[in-house]
ZADO-1210 file (C-alpha; in nm, 4 decimals, padded with zeros to 6 digits):
<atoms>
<atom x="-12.6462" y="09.0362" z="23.3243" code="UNK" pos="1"/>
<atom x="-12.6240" y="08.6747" z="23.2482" code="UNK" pos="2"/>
<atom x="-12.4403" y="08.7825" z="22.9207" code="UNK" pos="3"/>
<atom x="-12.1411" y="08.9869" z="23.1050" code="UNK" pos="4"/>
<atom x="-12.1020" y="08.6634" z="23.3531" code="UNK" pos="5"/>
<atom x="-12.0724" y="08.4335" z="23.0612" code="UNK" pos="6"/>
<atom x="-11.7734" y="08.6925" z="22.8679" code="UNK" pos="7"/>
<atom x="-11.6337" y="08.7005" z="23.1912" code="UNK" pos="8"/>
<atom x="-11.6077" y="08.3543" z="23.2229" code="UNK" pos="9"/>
<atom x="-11.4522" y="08.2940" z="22.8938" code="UNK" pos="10"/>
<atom x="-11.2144" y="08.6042" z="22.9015" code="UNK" pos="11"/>
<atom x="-11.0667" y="08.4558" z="23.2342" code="UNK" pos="12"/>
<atom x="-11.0296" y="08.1615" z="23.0580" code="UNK" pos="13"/>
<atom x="-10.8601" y="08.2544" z="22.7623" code="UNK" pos="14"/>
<atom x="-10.6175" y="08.4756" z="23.0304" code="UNK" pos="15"/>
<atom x="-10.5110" y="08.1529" z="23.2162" code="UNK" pos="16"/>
<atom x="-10.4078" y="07.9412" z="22.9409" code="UNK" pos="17"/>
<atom x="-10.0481" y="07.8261" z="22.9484" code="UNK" pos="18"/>
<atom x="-09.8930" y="08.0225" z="22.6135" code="UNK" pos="19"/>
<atom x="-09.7138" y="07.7410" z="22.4162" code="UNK" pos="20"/>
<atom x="-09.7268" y="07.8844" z="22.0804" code="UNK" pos="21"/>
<atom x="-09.3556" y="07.9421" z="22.0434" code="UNK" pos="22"/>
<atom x="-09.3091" y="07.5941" z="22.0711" code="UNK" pos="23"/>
<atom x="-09.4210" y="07.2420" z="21.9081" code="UNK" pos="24"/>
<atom x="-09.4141" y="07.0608" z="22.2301" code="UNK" pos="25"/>
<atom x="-09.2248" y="07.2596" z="22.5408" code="UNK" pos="26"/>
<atom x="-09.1800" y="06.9084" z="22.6461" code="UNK" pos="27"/>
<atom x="-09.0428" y="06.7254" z="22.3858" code="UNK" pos="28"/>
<atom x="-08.8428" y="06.4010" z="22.4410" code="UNK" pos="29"/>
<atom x="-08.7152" y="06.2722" z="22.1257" code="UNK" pos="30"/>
<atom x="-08.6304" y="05.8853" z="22.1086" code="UNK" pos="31"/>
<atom x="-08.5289" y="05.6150" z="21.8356" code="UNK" pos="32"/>
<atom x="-08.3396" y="05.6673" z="21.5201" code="UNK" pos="33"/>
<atom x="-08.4421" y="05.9496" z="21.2492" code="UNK" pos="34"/>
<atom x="-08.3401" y="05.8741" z="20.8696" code="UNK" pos="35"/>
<atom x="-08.2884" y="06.0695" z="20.5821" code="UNK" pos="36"/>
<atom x="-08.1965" y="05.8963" z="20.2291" code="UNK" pos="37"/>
<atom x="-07.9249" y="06.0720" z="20.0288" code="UNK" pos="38"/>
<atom x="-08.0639" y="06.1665" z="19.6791" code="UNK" pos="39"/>
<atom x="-07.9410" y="05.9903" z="19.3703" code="UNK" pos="40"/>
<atom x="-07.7087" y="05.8085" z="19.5720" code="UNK" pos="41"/>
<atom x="-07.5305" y="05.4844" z="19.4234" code="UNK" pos="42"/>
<atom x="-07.2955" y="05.3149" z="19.6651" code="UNK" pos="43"/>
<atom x="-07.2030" y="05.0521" z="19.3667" code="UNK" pos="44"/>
<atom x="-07.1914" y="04.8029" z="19.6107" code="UNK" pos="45"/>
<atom x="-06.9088" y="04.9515" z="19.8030" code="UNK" pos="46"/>
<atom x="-07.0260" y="04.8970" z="20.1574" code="UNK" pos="47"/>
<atom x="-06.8020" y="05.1568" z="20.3221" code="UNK" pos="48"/>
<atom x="-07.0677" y="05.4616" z="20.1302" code="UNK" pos="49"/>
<atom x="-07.4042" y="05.4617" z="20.2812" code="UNK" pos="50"/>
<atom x="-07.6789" y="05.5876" z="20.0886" code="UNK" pos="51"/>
<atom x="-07.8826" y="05.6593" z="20.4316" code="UNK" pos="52"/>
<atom x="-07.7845" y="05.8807" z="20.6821" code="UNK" pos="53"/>
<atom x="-07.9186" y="05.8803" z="21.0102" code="UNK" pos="54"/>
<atom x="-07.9574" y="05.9780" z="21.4035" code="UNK" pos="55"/>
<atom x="-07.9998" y="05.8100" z="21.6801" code="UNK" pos="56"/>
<atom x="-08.0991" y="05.9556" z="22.0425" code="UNK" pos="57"/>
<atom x="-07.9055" y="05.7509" z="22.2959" code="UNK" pos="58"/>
<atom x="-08.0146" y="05.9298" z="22.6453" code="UNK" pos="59"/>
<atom x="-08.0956" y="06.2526" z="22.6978" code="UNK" pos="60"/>
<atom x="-07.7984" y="06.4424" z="22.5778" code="UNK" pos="61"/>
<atom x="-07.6217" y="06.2091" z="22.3621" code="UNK" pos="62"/>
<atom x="-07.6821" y="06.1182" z="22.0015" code="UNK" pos="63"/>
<atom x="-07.5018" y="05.8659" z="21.7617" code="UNK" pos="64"/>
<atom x="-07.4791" y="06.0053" z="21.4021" code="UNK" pos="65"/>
<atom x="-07.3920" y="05.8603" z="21.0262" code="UNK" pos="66"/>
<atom x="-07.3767" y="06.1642" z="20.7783" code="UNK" pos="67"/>
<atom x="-07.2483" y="06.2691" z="20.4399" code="UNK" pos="68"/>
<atom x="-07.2660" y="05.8502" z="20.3409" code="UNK" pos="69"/>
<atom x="-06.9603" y="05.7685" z="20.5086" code="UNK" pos="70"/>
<atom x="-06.9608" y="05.4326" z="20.7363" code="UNK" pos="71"/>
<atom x="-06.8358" y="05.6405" z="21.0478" code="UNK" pos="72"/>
<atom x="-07.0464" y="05.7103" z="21.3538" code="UNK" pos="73"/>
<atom x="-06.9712" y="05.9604" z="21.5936" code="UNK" pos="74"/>
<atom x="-07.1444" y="06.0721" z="21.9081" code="UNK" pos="75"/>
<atom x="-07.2422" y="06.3881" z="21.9727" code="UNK" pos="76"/>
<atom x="-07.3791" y="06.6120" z="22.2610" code="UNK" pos="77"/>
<atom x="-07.6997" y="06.7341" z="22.2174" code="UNK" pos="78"/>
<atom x="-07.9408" y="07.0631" z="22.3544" code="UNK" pos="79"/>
<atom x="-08.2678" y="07.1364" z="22.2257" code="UNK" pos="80"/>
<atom x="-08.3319" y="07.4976" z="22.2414" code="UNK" pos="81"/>
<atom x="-08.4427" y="07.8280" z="22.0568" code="UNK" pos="82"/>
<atom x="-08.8303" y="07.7325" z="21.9849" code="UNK" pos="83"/>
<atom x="-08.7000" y="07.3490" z="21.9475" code="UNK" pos="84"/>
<atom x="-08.4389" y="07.3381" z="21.7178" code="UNK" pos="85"/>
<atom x="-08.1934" y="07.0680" z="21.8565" code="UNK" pos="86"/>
<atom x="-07.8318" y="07.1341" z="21.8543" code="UNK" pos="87"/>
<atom x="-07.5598" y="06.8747" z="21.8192" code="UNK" pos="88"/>
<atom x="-07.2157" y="06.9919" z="21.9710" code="UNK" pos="89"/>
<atom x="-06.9378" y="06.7860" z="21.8860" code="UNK" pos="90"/>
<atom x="-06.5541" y="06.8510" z="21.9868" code="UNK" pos="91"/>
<atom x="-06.3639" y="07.1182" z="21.8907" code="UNK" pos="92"/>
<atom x="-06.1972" y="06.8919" z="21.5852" code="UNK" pos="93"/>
<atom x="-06.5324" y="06.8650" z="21.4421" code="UNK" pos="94"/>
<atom x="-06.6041" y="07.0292" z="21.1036" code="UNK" pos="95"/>
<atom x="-07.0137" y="06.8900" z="21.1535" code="UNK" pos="96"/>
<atom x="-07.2557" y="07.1672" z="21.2998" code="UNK" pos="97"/>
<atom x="-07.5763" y="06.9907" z="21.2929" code="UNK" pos="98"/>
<atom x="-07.8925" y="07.1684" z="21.3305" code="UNK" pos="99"/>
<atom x="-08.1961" y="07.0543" z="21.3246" code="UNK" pos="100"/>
<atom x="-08.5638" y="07.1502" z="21.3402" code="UNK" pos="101"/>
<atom x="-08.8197" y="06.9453" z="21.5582" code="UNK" pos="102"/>
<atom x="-09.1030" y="06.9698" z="21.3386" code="UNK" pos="103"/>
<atom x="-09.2853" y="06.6804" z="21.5663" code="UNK" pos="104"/>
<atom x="-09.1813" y="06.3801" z="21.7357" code="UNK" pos="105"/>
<atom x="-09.1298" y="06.1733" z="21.4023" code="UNK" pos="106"/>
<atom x="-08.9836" y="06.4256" z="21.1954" code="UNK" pos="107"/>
<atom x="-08.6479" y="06.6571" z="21.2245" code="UNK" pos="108"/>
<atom x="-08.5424" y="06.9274" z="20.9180" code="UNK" pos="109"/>
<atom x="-08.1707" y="06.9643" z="20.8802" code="UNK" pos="110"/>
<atom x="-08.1677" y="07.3193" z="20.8831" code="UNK" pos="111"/>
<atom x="-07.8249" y="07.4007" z="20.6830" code="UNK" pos="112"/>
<atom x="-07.9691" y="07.1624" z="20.4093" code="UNK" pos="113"/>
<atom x="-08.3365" y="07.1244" z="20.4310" code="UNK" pos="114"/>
<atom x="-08.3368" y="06.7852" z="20.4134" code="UNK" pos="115"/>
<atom x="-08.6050" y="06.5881" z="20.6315" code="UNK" pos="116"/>
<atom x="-08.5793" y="06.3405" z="20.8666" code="UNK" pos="117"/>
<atom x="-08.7766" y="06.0665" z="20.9365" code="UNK" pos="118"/>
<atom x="-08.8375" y="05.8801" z="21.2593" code="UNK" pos="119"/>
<atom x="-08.8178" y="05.4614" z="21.1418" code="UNK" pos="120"/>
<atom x="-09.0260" y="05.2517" z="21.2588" code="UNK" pos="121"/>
</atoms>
């Protein structure tokens, strides 16, 4: 008898735990500025190409962004959505579709190229 109380006991609590696995964090509030270095880059000094690109969260829908090594910064909208993958929507003029992956709250994948992004410190 003692044996069916205890499997009862456990099954109920396996049924009443919150199902997060779809997600890395359901709520996930990203800060700082993520980094990713641009392989075999050589700026040759010229300090208008950047050899690091990088994010930066500025509230919470807003992010500043330096891509491709150029020395422009634009801001960009920002949702995080389908199983945390954060999307930056810029305007209409803007060629840059950024996706990226939350992997955890100090790293971000690029999704179109793979490349990782680390939180600095």
């Amino acid at each position: 008898m003692g044996k069916y109380i205890f499997i009862g006991v456990i099954a109920g609590l396996i049924m009443s735990c919150e199902r997060t696995e779809c997600c890395v964090n359901p709520n996930l509030e990203l800060q700082g500025r993520f980094t990713h270095e641009l392989p075999n880059c050589d700026n040759g000094d010229n300090p208008e190409i950047n050899c690091i690109e990088w994010l930066e969260f500025i509230n919470e829908n807003e992010v500043d962004i330096s891509y491709g090594g150029i020395d422009v910064v634009r801001r960009f909208d920002y949702v995080i959505k389908d199983s945390n993958v954060l999307y930056l929507e810029g305007p209409p003029t803007s060629s840059f579709k950024g996706r990226f992956k939350i992997m955890d709250l100090k790293t971000l994948v690029r999704l179109d190229a793979e490349d990782i992004w680390k939180k600095a410190e």
